[in-house]
KOLFI-379591 format. One record per residue: residue number from 1; residue in one letter; y, x, z of N, C-alpha, C, O in turn. Coordinates in steps of 0.1 Angstrom, whole numbers. Layout:
// residues N
  nr rest   npy   npx   npz  capy  capx  capz   cpy   cpx   cpz   opy   opx   opz
 NUM    A     Y     X     Z     Y     X     Z     Y     X     Z     Y     X     Z
...
END
This chain:
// residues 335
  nr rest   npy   npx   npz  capy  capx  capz   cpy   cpx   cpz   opy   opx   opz
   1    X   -12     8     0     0     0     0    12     9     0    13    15    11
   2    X    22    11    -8    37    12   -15    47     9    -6    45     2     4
   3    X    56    13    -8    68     7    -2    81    14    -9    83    26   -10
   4    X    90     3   -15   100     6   -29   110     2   -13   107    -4    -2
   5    X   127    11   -22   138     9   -18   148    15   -27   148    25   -34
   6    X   158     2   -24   171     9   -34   182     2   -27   181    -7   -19
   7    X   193     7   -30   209    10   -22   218    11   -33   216    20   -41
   8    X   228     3   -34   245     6   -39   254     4   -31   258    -8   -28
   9    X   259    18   -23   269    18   -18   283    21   -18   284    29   -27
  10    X   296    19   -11   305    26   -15   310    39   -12   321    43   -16
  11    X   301    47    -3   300    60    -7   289    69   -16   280    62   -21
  12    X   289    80   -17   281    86   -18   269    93   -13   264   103   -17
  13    X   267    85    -2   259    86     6   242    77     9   234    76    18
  14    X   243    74    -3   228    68    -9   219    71    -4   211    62    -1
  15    X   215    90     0   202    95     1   201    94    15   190    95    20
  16    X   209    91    20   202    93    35   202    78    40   192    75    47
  17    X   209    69    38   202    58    39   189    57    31   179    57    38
  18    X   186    57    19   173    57    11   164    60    21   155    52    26
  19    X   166    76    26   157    83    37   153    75    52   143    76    58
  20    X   167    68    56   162    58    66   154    47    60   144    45    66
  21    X   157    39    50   145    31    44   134    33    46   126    29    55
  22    X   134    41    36   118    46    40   108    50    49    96    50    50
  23    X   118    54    56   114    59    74   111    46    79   102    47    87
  24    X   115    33    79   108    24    84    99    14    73    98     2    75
  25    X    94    18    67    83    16    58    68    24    64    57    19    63
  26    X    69    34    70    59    43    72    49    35    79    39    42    84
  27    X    50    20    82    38    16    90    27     9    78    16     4    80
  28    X    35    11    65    27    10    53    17    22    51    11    23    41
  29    X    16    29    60     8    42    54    13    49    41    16    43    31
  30    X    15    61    43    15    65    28    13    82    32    12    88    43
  31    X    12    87    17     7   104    14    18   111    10    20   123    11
  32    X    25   103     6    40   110    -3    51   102    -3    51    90    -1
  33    X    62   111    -7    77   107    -5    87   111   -12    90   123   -12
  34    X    96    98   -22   101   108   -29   120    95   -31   122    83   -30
  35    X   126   102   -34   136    98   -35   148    98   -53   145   108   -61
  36    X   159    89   -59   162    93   -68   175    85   -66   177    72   -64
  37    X   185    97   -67   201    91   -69   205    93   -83   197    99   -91
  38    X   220    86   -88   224    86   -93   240    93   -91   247    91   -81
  39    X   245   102  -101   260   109  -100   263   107  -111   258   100  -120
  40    X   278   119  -110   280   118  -121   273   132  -134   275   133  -147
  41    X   264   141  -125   255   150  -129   244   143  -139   239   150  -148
  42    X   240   125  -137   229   124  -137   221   118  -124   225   116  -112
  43    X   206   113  -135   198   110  -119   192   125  -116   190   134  -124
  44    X   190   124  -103   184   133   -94   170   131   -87   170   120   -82
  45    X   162   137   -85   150   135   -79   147   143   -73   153   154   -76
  46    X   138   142   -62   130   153   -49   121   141   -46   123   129   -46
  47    X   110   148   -44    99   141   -39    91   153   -38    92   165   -42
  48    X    81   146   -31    66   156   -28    55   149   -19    57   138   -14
  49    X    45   155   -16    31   147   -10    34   155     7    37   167     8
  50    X    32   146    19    33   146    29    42   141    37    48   130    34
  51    X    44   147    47    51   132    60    66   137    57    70   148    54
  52    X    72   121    60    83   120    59    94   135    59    99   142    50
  53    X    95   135    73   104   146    82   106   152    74   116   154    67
  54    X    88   159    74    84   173    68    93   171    51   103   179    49
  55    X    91   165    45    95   163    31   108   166    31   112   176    26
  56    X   118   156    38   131   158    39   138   172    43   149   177    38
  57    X   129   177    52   133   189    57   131   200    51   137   210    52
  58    X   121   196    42   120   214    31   130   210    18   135   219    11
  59    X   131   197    14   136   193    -2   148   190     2   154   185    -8
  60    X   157   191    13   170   184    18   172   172     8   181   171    -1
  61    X   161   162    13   166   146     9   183   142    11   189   136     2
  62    X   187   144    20   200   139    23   207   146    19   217   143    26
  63    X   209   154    12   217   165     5   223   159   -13   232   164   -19
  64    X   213   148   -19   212   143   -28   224   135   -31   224   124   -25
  65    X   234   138   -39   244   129   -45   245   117   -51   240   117   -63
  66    X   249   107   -47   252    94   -57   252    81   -43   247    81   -32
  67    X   260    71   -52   264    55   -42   253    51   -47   247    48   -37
  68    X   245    50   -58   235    44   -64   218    54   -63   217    65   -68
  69    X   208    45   -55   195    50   -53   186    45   -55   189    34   -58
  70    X   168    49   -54   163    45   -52   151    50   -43   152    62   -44
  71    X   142    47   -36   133    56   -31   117    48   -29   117    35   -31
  72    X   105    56   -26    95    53   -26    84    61   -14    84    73   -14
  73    X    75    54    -4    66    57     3    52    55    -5    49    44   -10
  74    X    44    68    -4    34    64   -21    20    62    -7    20    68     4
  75    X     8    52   -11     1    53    -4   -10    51   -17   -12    40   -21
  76    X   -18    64   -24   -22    70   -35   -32    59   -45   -43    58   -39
  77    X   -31    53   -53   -41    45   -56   -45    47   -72   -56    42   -75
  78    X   -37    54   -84   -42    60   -91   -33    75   -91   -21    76   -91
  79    X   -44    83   -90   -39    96   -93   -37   102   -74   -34    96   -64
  80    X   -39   114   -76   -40   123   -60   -28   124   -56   -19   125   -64
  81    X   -25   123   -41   -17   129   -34    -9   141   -39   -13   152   -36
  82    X     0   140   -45     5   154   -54    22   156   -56    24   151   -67
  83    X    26   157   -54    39   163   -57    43   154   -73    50   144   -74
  84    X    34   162   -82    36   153   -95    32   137   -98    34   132  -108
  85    X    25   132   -87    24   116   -85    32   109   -80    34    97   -80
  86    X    40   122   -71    47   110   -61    57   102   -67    60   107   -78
  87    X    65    86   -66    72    86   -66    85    91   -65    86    98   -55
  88    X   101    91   -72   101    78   -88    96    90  -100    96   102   -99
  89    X    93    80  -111    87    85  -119    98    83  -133   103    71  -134
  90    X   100    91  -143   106    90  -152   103    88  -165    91    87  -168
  91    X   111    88  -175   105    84  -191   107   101  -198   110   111  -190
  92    X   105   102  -206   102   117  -215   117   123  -211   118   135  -208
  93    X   128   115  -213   137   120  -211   151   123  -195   162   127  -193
  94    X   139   117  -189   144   118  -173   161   111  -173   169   113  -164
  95    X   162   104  -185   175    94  -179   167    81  -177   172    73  -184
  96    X   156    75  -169   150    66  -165   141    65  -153   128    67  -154
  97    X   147    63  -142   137    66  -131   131    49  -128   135    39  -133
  98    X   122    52  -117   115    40  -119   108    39  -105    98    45  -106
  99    X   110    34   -92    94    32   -81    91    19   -84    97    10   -90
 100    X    77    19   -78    67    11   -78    59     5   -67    54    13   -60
 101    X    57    -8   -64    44    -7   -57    36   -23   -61    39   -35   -61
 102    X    23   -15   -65    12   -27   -68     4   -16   -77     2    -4   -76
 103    X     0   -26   -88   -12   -21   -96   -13   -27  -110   -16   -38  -114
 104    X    -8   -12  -121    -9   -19  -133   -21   -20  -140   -24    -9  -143
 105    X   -29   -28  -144   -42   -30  -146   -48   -24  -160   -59   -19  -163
 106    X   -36   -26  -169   -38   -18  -185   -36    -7  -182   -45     1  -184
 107    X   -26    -3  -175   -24    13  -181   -27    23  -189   -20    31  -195
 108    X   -40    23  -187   -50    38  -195   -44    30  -210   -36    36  -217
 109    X   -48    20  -212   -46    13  -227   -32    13  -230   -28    16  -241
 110    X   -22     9  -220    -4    12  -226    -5    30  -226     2    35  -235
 111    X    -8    36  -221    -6    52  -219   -12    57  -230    -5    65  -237
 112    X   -23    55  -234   -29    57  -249   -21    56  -258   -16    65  -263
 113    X   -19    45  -262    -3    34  -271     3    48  -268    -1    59  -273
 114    X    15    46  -259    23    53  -257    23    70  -261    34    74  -266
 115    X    11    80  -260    10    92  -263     8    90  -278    13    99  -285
 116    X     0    80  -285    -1    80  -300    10    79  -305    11    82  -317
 117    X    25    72  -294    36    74  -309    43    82  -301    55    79  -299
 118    X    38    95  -293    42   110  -292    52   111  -278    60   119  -277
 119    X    49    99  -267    51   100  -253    48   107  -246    36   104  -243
 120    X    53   119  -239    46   133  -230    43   125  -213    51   125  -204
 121    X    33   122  -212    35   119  -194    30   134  -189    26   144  -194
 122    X    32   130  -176    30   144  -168    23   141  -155    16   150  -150
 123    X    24   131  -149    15   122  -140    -1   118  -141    -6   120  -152
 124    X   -10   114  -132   -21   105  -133   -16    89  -129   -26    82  -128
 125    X    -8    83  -126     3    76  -121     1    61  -133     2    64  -145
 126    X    -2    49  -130     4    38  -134    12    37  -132    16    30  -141
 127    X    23    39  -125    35    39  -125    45    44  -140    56    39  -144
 128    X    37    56  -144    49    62  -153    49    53  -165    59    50  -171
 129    X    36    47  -166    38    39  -181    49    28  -182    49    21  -192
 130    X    57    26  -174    66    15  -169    80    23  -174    89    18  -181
 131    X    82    37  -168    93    41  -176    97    44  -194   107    45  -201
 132    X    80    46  -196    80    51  -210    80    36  -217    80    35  -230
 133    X    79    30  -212    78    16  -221    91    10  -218    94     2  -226
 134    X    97    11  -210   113     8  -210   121    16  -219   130    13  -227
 135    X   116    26  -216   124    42  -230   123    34  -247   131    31  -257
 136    X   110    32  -244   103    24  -262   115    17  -264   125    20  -271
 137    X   112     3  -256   123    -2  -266   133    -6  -262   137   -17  -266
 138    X   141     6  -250   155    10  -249   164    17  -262   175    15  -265
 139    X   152    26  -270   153    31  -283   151    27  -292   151    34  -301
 140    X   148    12  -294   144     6  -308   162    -9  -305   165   -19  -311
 141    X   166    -2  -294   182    -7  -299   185   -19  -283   196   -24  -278
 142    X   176   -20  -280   176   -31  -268   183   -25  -256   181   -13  -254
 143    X   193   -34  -244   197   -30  -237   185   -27  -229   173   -29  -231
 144    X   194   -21  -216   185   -20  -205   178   -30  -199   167   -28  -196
 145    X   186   -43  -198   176   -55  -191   165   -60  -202   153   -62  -200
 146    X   171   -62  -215   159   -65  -226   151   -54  -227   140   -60  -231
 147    X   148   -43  -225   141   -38  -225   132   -35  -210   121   -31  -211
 148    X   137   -36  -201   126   -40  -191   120   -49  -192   108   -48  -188
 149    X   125   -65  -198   123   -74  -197   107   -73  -212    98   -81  -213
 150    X   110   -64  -220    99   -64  -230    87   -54  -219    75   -57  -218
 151    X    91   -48  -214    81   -40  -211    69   -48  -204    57   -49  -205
 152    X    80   -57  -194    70   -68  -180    63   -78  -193    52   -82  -192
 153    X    68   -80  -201    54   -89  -210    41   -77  -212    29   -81  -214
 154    X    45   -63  -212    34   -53  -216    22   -56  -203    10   -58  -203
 155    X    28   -55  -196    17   -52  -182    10   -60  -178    15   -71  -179
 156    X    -3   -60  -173   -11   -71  -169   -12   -63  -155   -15   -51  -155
 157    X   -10   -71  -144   -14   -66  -126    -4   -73  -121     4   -79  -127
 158    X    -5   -70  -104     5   -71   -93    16   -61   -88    14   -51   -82
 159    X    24   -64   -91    38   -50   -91    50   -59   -85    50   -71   -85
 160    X    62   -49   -81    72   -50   -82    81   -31   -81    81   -22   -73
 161    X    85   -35   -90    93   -22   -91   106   -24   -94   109   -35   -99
 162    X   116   -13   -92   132   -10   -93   137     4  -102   135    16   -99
 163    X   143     0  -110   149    11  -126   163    15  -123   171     6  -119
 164    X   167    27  -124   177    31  -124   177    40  -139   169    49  -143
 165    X   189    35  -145   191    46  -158   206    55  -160   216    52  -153
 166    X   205    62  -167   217    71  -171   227    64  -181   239    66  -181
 167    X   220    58  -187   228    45  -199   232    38  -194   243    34  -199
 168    X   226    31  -183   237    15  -172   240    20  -160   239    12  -151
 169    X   246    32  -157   250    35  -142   255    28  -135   263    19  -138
 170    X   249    31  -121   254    22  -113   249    13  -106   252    11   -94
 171    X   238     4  -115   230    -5  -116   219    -3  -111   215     9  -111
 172    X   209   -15  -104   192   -12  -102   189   -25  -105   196   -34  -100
 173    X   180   -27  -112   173   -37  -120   158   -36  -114   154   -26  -108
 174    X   151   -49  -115   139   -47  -116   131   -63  -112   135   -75  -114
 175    X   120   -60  -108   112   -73  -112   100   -72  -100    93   -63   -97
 176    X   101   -90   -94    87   -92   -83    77   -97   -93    82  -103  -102
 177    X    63   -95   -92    50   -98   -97    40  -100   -89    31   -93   -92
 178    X    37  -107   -80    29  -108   -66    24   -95   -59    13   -91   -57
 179    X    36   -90   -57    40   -79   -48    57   -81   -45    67   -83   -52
 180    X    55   -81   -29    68   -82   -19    75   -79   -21    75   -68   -16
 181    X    91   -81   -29   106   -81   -30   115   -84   -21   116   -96   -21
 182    X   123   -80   -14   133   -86   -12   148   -81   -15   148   -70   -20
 183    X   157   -86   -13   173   -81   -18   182   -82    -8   181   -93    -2
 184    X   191   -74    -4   197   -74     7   212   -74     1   215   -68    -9
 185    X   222   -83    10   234   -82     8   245   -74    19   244   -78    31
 186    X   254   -64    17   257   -63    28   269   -62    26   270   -70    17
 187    X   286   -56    28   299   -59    30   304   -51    20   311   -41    21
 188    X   299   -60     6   300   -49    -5   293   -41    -7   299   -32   -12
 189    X   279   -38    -4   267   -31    -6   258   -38    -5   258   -48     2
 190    X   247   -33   -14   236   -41   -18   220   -35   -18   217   -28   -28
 191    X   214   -35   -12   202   -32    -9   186   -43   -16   186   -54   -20
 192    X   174   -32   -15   163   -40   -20   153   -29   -14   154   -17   -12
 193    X   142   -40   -11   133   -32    -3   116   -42    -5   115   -52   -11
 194    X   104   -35     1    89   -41    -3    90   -55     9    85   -66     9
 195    X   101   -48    21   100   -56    35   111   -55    39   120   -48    33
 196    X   112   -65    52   128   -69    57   129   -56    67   140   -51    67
 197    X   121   -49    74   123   -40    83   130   -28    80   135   -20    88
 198    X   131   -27    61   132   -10    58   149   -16    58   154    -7    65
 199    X   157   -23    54   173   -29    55   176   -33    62   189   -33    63
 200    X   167   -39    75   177   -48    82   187   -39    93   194   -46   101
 201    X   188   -21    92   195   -15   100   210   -17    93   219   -11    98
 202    X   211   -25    80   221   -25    72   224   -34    66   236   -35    61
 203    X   216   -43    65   223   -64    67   210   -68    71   199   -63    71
 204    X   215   -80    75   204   -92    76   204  -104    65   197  -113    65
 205    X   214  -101    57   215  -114    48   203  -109    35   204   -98    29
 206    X   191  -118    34   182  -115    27   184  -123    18   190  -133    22
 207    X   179  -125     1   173  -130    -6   157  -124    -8   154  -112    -8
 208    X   146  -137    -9   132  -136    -4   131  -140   -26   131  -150   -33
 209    X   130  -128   -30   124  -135   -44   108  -136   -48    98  -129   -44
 210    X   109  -149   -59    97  -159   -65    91  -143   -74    95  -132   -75
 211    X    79  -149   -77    72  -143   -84    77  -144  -100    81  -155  -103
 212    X    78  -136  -109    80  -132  -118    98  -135  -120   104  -138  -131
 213    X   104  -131  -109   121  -132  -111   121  -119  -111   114  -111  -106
 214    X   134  -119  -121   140  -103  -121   153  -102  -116   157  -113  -112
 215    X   162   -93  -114   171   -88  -105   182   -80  -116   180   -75  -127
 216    X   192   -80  -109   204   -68  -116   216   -69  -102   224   -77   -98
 217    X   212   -55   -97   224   -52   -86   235   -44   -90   231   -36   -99
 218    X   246   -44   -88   257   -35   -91   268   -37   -85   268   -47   -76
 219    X   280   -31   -86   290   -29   -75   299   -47   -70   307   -51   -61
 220    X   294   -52   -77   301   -68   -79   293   -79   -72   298   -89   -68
 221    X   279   -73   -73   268   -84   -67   257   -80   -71   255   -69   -74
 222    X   246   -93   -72   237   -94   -69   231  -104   -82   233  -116   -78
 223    X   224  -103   -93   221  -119   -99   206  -118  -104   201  -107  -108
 224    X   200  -129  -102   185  -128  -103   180  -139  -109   179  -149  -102
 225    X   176  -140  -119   171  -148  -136   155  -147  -130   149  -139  -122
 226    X   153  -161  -138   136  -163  -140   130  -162  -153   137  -159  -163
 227    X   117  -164  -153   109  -157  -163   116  -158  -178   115  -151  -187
 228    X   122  -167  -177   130  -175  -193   143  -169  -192   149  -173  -202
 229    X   149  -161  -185   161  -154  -186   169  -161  -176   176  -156  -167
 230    X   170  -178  -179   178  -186  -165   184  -180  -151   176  -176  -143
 231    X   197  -178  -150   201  -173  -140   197  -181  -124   205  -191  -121
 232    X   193  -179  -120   190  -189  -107   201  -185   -96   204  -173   -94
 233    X   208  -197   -87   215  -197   -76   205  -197   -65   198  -207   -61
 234    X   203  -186   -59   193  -180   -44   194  -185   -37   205  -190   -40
 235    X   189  -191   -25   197  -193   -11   197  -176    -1   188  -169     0
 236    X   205  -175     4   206  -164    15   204  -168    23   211  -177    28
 237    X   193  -162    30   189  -165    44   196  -152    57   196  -140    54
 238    X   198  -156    65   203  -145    78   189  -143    84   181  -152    85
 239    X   186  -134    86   176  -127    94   180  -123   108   188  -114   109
 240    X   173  -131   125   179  -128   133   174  -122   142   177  -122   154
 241    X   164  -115   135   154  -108   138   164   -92   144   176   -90   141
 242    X   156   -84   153   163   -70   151   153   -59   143   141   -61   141
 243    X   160   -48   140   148   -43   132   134   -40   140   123   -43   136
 244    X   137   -35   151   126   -40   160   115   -49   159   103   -46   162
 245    X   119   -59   154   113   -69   158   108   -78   146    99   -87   147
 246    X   115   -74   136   116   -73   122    95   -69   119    86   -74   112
 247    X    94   -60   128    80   -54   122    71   -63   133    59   -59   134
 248    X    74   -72   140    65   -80   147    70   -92   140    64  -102   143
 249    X    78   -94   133    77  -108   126    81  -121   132    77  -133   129
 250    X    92  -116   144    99  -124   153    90  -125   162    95  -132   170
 251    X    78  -123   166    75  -125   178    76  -114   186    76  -103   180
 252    X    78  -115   200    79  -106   213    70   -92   215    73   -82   222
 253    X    57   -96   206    50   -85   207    37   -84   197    32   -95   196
 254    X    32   -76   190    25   -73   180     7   -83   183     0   -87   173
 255    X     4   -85   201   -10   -97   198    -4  -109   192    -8  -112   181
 256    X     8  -118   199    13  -130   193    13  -132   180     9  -142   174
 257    X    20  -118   172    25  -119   158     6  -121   153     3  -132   149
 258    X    -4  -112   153   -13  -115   148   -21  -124   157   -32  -121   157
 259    X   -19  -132   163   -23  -144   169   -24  -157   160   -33  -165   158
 260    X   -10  -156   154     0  -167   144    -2  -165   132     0  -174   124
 261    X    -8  -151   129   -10  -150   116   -24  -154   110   -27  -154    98
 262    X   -33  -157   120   -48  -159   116   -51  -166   109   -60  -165   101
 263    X   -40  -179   108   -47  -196   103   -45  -193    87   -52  -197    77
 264    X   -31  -181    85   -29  -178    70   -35  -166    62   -34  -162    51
 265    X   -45  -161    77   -51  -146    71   -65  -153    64   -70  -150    53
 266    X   -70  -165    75   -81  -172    66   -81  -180    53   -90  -180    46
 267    X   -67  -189    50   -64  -194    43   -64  -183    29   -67  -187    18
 268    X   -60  -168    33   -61  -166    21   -73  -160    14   -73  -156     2
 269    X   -85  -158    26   -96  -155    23  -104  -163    21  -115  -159    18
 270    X   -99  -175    21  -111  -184    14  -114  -185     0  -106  -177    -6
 271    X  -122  -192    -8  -130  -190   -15  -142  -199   -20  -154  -199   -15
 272    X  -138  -205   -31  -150  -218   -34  -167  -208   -37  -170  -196   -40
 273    X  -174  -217   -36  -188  -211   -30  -191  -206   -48  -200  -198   -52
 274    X  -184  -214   -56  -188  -211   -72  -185  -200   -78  -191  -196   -87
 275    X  -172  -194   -72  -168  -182   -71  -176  -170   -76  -174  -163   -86
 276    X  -184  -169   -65  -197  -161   -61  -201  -158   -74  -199  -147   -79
 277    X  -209  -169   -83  -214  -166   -95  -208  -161  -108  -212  -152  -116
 278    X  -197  -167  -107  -187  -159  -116  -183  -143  -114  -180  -134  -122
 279    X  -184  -142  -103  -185  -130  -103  -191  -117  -105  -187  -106  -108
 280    X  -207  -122  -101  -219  -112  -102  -220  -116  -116  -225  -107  -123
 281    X  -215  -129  -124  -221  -129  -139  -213  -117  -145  -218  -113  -156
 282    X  -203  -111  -141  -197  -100  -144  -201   -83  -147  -197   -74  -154
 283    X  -210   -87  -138  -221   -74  -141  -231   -77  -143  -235   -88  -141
 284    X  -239   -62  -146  -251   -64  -153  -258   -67  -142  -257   -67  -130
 285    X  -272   -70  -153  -282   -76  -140  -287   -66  -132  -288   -55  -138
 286    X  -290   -66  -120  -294   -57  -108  -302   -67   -95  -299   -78   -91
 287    X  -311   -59   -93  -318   -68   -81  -315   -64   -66  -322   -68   -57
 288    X  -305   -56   -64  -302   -56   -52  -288   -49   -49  -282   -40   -56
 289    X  -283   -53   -35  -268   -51   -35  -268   -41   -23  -278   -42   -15
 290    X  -260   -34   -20  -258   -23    -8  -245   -22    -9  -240   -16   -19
 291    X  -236   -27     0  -224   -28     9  -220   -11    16  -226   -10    26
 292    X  -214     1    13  -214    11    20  -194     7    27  -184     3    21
 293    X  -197    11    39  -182     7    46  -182    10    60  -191    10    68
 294    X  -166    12    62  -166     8    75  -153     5    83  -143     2    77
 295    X  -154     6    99  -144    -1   102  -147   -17   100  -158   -22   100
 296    X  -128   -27    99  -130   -43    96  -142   -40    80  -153   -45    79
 297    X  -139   -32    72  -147   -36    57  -161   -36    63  -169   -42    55
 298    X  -164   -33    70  -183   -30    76  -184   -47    80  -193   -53    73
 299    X  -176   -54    90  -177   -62    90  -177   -71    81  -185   -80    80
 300    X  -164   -70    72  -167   -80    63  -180   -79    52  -183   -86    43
 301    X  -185   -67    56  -197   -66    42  -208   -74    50  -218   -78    45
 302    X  -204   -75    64  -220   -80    72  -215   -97    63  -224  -103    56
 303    X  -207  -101    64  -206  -117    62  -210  -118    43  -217  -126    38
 304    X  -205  -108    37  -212  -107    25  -225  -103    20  -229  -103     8
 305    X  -231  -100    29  -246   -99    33  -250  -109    38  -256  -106    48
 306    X  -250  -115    37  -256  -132    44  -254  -137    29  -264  -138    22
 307    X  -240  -142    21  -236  -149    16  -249  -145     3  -259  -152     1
 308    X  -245  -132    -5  -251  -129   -14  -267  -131   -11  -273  -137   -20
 309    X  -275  -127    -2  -285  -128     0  -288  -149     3  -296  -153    -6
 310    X  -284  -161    11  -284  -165    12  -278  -177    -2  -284  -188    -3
 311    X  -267  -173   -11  -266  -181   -24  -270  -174   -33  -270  -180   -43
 312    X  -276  -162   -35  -280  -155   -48  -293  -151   -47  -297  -149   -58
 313    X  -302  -151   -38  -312  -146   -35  -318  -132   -35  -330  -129   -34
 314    X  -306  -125   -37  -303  -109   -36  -304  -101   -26  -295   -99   -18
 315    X  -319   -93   -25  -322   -84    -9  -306   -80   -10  -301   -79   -21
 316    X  -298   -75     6  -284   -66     3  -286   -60    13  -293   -65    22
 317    X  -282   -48    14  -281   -41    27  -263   -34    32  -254   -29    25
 318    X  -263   -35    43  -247   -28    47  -251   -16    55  -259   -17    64
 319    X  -244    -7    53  -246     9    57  -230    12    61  -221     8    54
 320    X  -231    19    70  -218    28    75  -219    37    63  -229    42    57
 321    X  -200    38    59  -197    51    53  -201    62    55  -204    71    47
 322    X  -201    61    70  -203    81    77  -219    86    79  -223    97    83
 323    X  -227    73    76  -240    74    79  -249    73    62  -261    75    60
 324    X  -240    70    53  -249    71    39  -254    79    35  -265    77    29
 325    X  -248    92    36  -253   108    32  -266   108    37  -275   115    31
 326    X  -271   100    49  -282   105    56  -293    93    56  -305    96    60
 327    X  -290    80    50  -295    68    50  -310    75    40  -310    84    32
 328    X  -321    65    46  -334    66    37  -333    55    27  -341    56    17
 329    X  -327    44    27  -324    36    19  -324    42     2  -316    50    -2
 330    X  -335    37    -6  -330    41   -20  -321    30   -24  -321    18   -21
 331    X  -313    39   -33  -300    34   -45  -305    37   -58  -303    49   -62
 332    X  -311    28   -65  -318    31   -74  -311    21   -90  -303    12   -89
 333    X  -316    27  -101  -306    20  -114  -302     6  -110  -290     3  -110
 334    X  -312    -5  -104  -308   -18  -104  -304   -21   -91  -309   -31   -85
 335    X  -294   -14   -83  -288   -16   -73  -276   -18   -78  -267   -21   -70
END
């Protein structure tokens, strides 16, 4: 799990708020950390793999110029922990930065595309294919919003990511896809983040955006269009939450908050029993299933172990991760 932020403010002091952003994202987990302003040099980037502090303190994150940012907490999901994976990621010509967080599902097939009409990536990164396909057809004459807006028809997955270019200074654009958005208003500065915790040290006035809306922030406001271009009027909500408290989700203390959250943690794990079949019809045939896991996933494989064996008629077995190496259990072709 990801965690995006971005800032226009009226100084030039972008990077080090960005850097407190992200500093309260870290309960997202992540491997790497990277940040990208805007001047009048250009965009700028520092990033690298490892903890916060450490990062900041060898790359002098706060040291980075520009009112206009964006930044990213990477928690690795294609491509290694690396310096060259981390977050933002750019187009061949590094006037296009880009974070991310979710999962683009084509990629290998848009990145293919893309290197056949002579696109250099330098990443293992779903992410990058997002800047090089805004470059495409930023260069075949389209602004900057038409051209993000062609790219989000390219992708199939769950994302929401934030664009900064050298062509629209100033600006951060970008788009929710059932991954967590929000937009922050503050006293002439304008904020966007994955969660309410990484802004709320810098407003509480939130916009909570729909799925497939896009965004355009800049020194004037804030405006945010649906899938058809339609400009939509938001409601702003105040958050009275403190950031504190922000990460317990208004309640007093972290058992209540997951106390309250149960009825919608099952809601979202439910699942028609027909499901099941559609899904194993997905692969090939095999006579038997083995669950390796652990931690809650151990658990949940014990309830998937009943299910598959009890609607499918499929021997299954569940094994600890740390105990497979040593399991007598065969894993054999039709497993």
């Amino acid at each position: 799990m990801c965690g995006i932020v971005g800032c226009i403010l009226k100084t030039d002091k972008a990077a080090p708020v960005l850097l407190d952003c992200v500093q309260r994202l870290e309960y997202r987990g992540y491997d790497s950390v990277g940040i990208a302003t805007y001047s009048s040099s250009g965009i700028s980037i520092r990033k690298d793999k490892g903890k916060i502090d450490e990062v900041s303190e060898e790359l002098h994150l706060e040291e980075l110029p520009g009112e206009v940012g964006i930044g990213h907490v990477r928690w690795a999901t294609h491509g290694l922990p690396t310096r060259v994976n981390a977050h933002p990621h750019t187009d061949c010509e590094g006037k296009i930065a880009v974070v991310h967080n979710g999962i683009i599902e084509n990629y290998k097939e848009l990145k293919d595309e893309l290197i056949g009409e002579g696109h250099h990536f330098v990443s293992q990164t779903d992410t990058e294919v997002i800047a090089h396909l805004i470059e495409k057809y930023h260069k075949d004459g389209l602004d900057l919003e038409a051209a993000m807006n062609q790219a989000i028809n390219k992708l199939h997955g769950s994302y929401a990511f934030a664009v900064i270019s050298v062509d629209e200074p100033n600006k951060i654009m970008g788009v929710r896809k059932e991954s967590p958005l929000i937009l922050g208003l503050g006293n002439g500065e304008y904020f966007l983040a994955s969660d309410a915790p990484a802004i709320l040290q810098h407003t509480r006035r939130i916009i909570y955006l729909a799925d497939h809306e896009t965004f355009i922030m800049d020194a004037d406001g804030i405006t945010v269009k649906d899938r058809e271009g339609k400009v939509i009027d938001k409601k702003i909500e105040t958050i009275k939450w403190t950031p504190e408290m922000a990460q317990k989700g208004g309640y007093p203390h972290f058992m209540l908050k997951e106390i309250h959250e149960q009825p919608e943690a099952v809601k979202n794990t439910l699942f028609e029993v027909s499901d099941i079949g559609k899904i194993v019809s997905e692969f090939p045939q095999f006579k038997r299933i083995t669950f390796v896991a652990c931690g809650t996933s151990y658990h949940a494989s014990l309830v998937g172990k009943y299910l598959f064996e009890g609607l499918l008629g499929l021997p299954t077995d569940v094994i600890l991760a740390s105990e497979f190496e040593f399991s007598e259990k065969a894993i054999d072709p039709d497993s």
